[in-house]
DOLUM-625741 format. One record per residue (C-alpha): y, x, z; residue in one letter. Coordinates in steps of 0.1 Angstrom, whole numbers, padded with zeros to 4 digits, always signed. Example, Ala and Ser with C-alpha at 12.3 -4.5 7.8 and 13.67 -1.06 7.14 Angstrom:
DOLUM-625741
-0045+0123+0078A-0011+0137+0071S
end
This chain:
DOLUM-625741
-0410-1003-0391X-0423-0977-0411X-0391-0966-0422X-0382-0957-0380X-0412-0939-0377X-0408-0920-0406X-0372-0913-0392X-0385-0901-0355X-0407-0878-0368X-0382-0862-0388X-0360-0856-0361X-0388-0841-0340X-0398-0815-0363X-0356-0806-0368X-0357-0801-0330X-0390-0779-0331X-0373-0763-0357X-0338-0757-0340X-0356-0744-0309X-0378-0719-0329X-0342-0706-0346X-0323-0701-0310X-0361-0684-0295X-0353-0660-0330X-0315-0655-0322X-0321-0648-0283X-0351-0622-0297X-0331-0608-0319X-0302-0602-0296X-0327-0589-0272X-0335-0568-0295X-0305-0552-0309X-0288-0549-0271X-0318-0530-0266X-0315-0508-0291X-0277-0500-0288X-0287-0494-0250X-0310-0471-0265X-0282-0455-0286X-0256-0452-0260X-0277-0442-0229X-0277-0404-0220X-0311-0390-0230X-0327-0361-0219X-0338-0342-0244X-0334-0303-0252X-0300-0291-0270X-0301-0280-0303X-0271-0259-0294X-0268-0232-0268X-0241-0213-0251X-0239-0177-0234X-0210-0174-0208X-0194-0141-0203X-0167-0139-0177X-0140-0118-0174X-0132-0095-0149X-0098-0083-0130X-0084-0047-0140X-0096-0014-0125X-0068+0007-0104X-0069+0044-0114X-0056+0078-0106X-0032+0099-0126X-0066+0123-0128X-0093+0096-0138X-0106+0088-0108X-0117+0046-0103X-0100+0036-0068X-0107-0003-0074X-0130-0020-0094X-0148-0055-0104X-0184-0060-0109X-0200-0094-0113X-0218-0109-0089X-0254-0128-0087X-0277-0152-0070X-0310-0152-0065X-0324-0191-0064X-0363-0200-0061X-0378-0233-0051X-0400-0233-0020X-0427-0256-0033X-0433-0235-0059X-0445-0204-0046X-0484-0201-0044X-0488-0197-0003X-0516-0172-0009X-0489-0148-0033X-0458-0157-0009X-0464-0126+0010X-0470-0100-0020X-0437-0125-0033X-0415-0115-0002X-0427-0075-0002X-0415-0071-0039X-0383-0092-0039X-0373-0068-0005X-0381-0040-0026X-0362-0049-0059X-0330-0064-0041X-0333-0040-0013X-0334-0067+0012X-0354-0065+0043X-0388-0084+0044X-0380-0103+0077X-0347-0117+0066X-0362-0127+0034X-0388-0147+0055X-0364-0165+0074X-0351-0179+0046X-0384-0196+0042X-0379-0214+0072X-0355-0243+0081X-0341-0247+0118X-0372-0261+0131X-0395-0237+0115X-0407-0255+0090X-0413-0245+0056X-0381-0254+0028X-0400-0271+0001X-0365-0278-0024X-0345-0246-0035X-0339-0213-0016X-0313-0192-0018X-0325-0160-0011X-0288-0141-0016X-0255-0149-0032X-0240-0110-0033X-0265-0094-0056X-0247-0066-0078X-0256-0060-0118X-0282-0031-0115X-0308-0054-0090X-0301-0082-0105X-0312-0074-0142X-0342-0059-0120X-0349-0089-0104X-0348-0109-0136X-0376-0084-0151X-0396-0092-0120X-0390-0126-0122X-0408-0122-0157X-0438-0105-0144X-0445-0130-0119X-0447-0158-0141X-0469-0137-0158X-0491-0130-0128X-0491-0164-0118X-0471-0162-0086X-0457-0193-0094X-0475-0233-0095X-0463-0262-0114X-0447-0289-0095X-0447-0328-0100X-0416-0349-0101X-0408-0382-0095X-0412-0391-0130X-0446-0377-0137X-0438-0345-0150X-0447-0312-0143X-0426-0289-0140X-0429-0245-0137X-0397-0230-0113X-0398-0195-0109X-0370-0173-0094X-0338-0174-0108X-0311-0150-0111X-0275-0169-0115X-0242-0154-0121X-0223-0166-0094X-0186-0147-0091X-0171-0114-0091X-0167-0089-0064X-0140-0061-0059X-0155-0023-0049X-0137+0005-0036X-0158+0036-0045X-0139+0059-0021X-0133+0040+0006X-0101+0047+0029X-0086+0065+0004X-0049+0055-0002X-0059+0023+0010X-0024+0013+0024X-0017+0013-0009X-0043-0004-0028X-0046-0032-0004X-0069-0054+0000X-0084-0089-0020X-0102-0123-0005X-0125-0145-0020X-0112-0176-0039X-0137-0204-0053X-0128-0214-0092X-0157-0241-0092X-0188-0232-0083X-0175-0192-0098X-0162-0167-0065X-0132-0143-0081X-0112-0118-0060X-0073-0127-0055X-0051-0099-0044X-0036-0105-0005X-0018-0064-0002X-0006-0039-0014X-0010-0029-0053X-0036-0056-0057X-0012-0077-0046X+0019-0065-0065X+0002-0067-0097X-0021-0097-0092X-0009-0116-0123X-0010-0082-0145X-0052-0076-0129X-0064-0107-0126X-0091-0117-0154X-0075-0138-0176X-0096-0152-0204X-0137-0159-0202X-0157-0152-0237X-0189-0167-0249X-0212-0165-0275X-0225-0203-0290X-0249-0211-0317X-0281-0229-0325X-0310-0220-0303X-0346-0213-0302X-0376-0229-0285X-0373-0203-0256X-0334-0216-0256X-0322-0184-0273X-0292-0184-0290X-0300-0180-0325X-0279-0152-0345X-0267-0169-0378X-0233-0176-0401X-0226-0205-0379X-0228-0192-0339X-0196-0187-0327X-0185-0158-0304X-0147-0153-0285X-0147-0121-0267X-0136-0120-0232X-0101-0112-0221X-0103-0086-0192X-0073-0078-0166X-0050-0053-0173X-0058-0017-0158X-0037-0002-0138X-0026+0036-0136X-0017+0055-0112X+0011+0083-0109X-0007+0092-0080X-0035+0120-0082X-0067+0121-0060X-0068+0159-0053X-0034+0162-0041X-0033+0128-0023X-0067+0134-0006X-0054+0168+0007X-0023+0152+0022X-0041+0125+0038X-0069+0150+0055X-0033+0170+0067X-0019+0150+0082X-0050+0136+0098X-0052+0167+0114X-0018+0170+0125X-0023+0133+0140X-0045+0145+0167X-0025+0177+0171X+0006+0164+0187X-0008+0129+0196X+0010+0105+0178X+0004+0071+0166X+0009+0072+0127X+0028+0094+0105X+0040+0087+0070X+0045+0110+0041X+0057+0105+0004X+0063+0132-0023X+0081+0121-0052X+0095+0135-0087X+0133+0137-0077X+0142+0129-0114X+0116+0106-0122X+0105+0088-0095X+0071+0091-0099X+0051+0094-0067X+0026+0120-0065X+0016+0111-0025X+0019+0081-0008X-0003+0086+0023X-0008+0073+0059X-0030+0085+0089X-0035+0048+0093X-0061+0037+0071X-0093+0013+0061X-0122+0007+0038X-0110-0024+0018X-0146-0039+0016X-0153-0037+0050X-0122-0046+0069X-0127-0051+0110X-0111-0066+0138X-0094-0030+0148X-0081-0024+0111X-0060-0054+0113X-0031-0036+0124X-0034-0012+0096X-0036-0039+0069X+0001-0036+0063X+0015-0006+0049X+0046+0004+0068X+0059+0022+0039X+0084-0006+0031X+0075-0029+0060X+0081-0013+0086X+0122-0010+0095X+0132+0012+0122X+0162+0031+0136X+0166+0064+0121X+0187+0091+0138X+0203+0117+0125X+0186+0118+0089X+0216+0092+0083X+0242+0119+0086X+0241+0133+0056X+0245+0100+0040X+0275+0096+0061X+0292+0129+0049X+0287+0122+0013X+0303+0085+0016X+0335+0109+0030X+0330+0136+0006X+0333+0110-0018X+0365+0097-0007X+0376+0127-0006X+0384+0121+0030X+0369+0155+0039X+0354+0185+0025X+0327+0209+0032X+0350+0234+0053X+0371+0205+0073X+0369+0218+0107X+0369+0191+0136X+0377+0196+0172X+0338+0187+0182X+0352+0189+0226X+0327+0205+0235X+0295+0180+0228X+0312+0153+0249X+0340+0125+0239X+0348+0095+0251X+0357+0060+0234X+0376+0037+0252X+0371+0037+0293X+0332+0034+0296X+0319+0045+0263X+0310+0083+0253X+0297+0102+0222X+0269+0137+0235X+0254+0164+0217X+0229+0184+0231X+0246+0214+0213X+0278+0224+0226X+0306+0233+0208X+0343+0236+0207X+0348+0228+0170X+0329+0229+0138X+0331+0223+0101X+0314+0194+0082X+0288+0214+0070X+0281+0224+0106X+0280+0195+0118X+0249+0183+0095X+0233+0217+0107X+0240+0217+0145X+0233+0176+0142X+0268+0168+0162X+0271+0129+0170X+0309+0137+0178X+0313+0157+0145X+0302+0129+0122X+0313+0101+0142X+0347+0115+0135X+0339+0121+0099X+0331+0084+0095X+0365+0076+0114X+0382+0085+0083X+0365+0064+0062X+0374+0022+0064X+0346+0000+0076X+0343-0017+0040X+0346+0022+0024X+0318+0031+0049X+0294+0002+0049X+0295-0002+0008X+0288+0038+0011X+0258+0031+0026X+0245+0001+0007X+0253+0021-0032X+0223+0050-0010X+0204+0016-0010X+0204+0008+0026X+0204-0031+0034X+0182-0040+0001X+0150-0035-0011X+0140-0001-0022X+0119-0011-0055X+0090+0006-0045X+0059-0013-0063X+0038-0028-0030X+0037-0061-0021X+0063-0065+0002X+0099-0046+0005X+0123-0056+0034X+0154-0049+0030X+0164-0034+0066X+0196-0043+0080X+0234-0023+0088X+0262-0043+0103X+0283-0065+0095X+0322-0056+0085X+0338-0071+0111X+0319-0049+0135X+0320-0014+0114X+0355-0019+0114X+0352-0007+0154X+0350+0031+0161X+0323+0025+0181X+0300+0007+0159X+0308+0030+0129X+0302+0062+0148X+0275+0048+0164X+0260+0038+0125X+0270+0072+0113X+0239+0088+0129X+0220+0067+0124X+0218+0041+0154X+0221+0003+0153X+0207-0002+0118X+0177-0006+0103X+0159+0012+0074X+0125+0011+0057X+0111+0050+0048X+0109+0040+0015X+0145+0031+0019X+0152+0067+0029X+0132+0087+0005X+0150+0069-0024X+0185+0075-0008X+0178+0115-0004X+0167+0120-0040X+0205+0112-0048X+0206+0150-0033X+0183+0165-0051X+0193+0147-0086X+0231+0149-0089X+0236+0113-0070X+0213+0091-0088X+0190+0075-0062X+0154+0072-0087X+0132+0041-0077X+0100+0056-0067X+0073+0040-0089X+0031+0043-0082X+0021+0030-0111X+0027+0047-0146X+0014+0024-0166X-0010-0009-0173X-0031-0006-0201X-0056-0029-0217X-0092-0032-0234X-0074-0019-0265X-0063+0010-0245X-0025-0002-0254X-0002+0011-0231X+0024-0015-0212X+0054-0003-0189X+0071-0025-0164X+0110-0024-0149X+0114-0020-0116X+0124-0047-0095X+0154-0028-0083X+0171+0000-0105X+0181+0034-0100X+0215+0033-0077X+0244+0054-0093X+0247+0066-0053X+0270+0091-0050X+0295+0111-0072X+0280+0141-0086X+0302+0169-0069X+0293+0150-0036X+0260+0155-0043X+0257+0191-0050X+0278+0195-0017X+0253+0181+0006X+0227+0197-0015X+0241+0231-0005X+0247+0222+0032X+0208+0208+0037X+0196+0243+0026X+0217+0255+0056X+0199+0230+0079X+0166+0246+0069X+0181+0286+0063X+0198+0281+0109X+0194+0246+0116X+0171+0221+0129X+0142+0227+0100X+0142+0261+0099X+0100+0256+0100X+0102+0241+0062X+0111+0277+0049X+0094+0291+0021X+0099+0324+0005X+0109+0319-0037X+0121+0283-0030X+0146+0260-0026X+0140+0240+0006X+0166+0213+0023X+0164+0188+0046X+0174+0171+0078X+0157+0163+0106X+0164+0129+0129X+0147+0124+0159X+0155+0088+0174X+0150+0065+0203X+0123+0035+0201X+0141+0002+0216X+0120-0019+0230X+0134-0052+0245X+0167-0041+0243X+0169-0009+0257X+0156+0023+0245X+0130+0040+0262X+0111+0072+0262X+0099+0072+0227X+0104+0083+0193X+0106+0083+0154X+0103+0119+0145X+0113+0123+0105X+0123+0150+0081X+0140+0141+0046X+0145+0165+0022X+0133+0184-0012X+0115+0212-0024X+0126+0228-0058X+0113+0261-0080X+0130+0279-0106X+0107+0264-0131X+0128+0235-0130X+0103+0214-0107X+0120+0196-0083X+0105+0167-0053X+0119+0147-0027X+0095+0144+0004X+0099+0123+0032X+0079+0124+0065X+0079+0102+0093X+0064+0106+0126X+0058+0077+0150X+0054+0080+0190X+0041+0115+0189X+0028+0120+0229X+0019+0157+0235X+0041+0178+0250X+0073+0188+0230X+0062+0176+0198X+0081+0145+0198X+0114+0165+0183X+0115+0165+0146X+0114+0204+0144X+0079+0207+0162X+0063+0174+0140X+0078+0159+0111X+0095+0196+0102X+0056+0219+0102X+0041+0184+0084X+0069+0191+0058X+0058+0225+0052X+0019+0217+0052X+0026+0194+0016X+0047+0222+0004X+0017+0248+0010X-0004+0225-0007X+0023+0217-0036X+0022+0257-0045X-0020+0256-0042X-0021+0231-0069X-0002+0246-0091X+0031+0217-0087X+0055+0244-0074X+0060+0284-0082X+0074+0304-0059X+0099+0329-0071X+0077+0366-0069X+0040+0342-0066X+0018+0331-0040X+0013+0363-0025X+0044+0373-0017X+0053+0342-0004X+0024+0341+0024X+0039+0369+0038X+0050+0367+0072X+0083+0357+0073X+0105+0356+0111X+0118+0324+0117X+0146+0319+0147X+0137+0293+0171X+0145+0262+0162X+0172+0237+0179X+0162+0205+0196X+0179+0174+0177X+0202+0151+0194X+0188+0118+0209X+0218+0105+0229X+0231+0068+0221X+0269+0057+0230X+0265+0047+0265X+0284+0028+0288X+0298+0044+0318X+0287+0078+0328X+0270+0099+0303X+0235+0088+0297X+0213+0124+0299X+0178+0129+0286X+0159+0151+0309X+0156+0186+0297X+0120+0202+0291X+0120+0217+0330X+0130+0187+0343X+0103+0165+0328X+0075+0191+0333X+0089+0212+0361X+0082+0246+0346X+0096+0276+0357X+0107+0291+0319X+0114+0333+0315X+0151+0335+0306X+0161+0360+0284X+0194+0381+0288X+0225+0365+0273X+0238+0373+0244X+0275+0386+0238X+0299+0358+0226X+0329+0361+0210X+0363+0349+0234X+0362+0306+0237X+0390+0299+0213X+0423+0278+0224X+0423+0246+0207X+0460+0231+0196X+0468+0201+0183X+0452+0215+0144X+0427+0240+0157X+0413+0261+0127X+0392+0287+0142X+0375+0317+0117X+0340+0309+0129X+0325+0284+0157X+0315+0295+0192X+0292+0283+0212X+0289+0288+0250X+0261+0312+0263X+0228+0303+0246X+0205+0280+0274X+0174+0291+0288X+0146+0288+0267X+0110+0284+0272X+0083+0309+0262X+0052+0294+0251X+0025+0305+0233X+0014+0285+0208X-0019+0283+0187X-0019+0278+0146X-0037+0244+0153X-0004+0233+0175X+0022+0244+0153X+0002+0225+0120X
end
């Protein structure tokens, strides 16, 4: 008996004893979960370490004379929390934020308020576009009004009281165009593109654009170390700094003085003869560096508006058109090249009128009997070079054209080059479509196309890629060259060259562009002025262009190109009364700055020198049926002009089967109109 009680109250106390061991295990693991909660939990408490971001910032665009055309600057918030603004210092608050950020006082209120009216008591933004200078003034009066005591403590939801003030946050990077519409075309324009909560500029036209990858930031520094107890970062052997990686600059052939006085040029000779845009370039004929790339059409890239839209893209390579007869003198180097022809050929020209097939005719405006090749690039005769190109094979023509370029992308360094358009073989194999190509109709060309393609003339037959920028150059101030996209074209043999060198000085010594002399140098060119089609027929109006060069004895030597669209006033839509004056208003201010010297000096060379009138260009397509006739002058504005007396002309030669007059006649000269003109007109 004793022994079973002795027995039960040994196994009691194992069971009080096993149940005090699990209560110890379950404590302990209580216990030891909490404390590895404890070490794996996320616990706010300060950084011993501390980190200064310093972003990079996209490349700087600059003239060949040091002038900044683009530019990045950072970009800053201003942040405050509405609960913690003592009401009775809100209003001394608002008046000196207005005055430091240069904000006005009311709109800063309203930011105050939420939709109902009612004060914002969580965080305000008070801007998101402040620039460097305010905001490191803003920052020093965020200082002062802590100080002050602007500012009250706020409670959160875990007890503890907190001080906000206002803070200033770098927030992104904006792009800045000091001088506003200047070369804009060019430069282009950038848009906003989020990287996190960070705002960067991305390139959308134009060199910012082109060169996007070459500008754009590329590598963010910062400086990382132990900090203080104000959060400083503490400067010691172990913080850490990586310097920041900005964008590449980019510079410019281009410089400001003479570009700016192009573009206030031809401003004014915009409004003079009415026209919608006009286009100029002026480029190193051996080089290819551009000096001038300038449109009437232009726009402040930071403030683009609904109006500017069209403007946005630069019709420098853009913009293809049909045009005229600059294209002849392409067409007589293809033959000159062949050998096919050469410069004293003489063709039976039948009198300004000749007819393909049953319906189909070839006009001049300028009548004459016969006339040599070079006469026919400086009378401008659609039957002269339509016949020149009839000695040529449609594949001999058409690769003519495309080694000038035509048909592919000129190279020129903007964000977009279209190639334009010629035809195809199988129809340049027809008379028709050849002659009608070989002065320039049914094709389609850019102007930087064209300026490339005359340089061949001016630079024994190499065609130079024009190039804006020099060169990109970085932090280091290393310098960086890049190939062009397309090469220089091997255009045209050398001898060819020279030849239609020589025959566009005649064009501007008793052609079409006699208004581009000037005294002590070398001036050619060729005018075109050429229907606008519009829905498949051509209408009443017109691209107005002169290509050519301008050369010194000092061995300086620059293609220009000028085109003139839809110029309205009266008489100003030939190329001799628009494009040809525009040509000699960059030439002036080429000899002001010093780029050319004229043989003798600027004195001489302002003299007044007598200039013949100049003869209207050609604007007739091949038509079918009856000869399609623009209205002459009287016709369109029924004047009543003073005729002068005829001039003696030699006997109308007879023309056999190989006609090969001594010199080419021309029937009486027409009546011509006697106008008086004011310096304002003419330039």
């Amino acid at each position: 008996m004793n022994k079973n009680r002795e027995n039960l109250a040994l196994h009691q106390r194992k069971n009080k004893i096993s149940f005090l061991f699990i209560l110890l295990v379950i404590a302990m693991a209580i216990f030891l979960a909490s404390v590895l909660k404890t070490i794996l939990s996320e616990r706010r408490i300060p950084s011993q370490n501390s980190v200064i971001h310093d972003r990079s910032l996209r490349g700087n665009i600059i003239s060949a004379d040091d002038y900044t055309l683009s530019r990045s600057q950072k970009t800053y918030q201003a942040v405050i929390r509405g609960a913690s603004i003592d009401p009775k210092k809100r209003e001394a608050f608002v008046r000196l934020f207005s005055i430091y950020s240069g904000i006005p006082e009311a709109e800063v209120l309203k930011k105050f308020k939420d939709k109902k009216g009612r004060d914002i008591k969580g965080n305000i933004v008070l801007s998101r576009n402040i620039t460097f200078k305010p905001a490191m003034q803003l920052k020093e009066l965020a200082y002062k009004l802590r100080r002050l005591g602007a500012f009250k403590t706020i409670k959160t939801k875990s007890g503890i009281e907190v001080l906000y003030g206002l803070d200033i946050i770098e927030n992104g990077e904006s792009r800045e165009f000091p001088l506003a519409d200047v070369l804009s075309p060019v430069l282009g324009y950038v848009r906003k593109k989020d990287v996190g909560r960070y705002t960067r500029p991305v390139g959308i036209k134009g060199l910012e654009r082109k060169y996007e990858k070459h500008i754009t930031s590329k590598k963010d520094g910062y400086f990382k170390g132990k900090r203080d107890v104000v959060a400083s970062v503490i400067h010691d052997k172990n913080s850490i700094k990586s310097e920041r990686v900005d964008g590449l600059n980019l510079h410019l052939n281009i410089p400001l003085a003479f570009q700016r006085r192009v573009e206030l040029m031809i401003d004014k000779m915009k409004k003079s003869i009415d026209a919608d845009e006009i286009l100029v370039d002026v480029m190193e004929s051996r080089t290819g560096k551009v000096l001038a790339l300038a449109s009437t059409e232009r726009y402040d890239p930071e403030h683009i508006r609904n109006k500017d839209v069209p403007k946005l893209d630069p019709k420098f390579s853009e913009y293809a058109y049909e045009p005229g007869s600059v294209i002849k003198p392409l067409s007589l180097a293809v033959a000159l090249d062949h050998r096919v022809v050469t410069p004293d050929t003489w063709f039976n020209t039948h009198n300004g009128r000749l007819q393909i097939g049953k319906r189909r005719w070839i006009s001049d405006d300028e009548k004459f009997d016969a006339l040599t090749a070079t006469d026919i690039i400086v009378h401008s005769s659609n039957v002269g070079i339509s016949q020149i190109a009839w000695r040529l094979t449609g594949q001999e023509f058409r690769d003519g054209l495309i080694k000038f370029g035509l048909s592919r992308p000129s190279g020129l360094d903007l964000s977009r080059d279209v190639p334009g358009k010629i035809k195809p073989l199988r129809l340049l194999n027809n008379n028709m479509h050849r002659a009608n190509s070989s002065y320039g109709y049914g094709m389609l060309v850019t102007f930087a196309q064209l300026f490339k393609a005359y340089s061949a003339f001016n630079n024994d037959g190499i065609a130079v890629t024009p190039r804006i920028v020099d060169y990109l150059e970085d932090a280091k101030g290393s310098h960086y060259t890049l190939d062009p996209s397309v090469g220089d074209l091997h255009a045209v043999g050398k001898k060819a060259a020279r030849q239609i060198h020589n025959i566009l000085l005649e064009v501007v010594k008793r052609g079409t562009g006699v208004k581009a002399q000037y005294p002590g140098l070398e001036i050619g060119g060729k005018t075109g002025t050429a229907h606008i089609a519009r829905h498949g027929h051509y209408v009443r109006e017109y691209h107005s262009s002169f290509y050519g060069f301008a050369n010194d004895k000092k061995g300086h030597k620059y293609t220009i190109g000028v085109l003139v669209i839809k110029a309205k006033k009266y008489h100003k839509y030939f190329a001799s009364q628009s494009a040809v004056p525009t040509f000699r208003r960059i030439v002036d201010i080429l000899v002001e700055l010093d780029y050319l010297k004229p043989e003798g000096g600027i004195l001489d060379s302002l003299a007044p020198i007598k200039i013949e009138k100049p003869k209207e260009e050609e604007n007739n397509t091949v038509s079918n049926g009856k000869e399609r006739k623009n209205p002459s002058i009287n016709d369109l504005f029924k004047l009543k002009p003073k005729v002068k007396k005829k001039p003696k002309t030699a006997a109308k030669p007879k023309i056999k089967k190989r006609p090969k007059p001594k010199s080419p006649t021309k029937r009486p000269a027409k009546k011509e109109i006697i106008q008086e003109m004011s310096a304002e007109d003419l330039f």
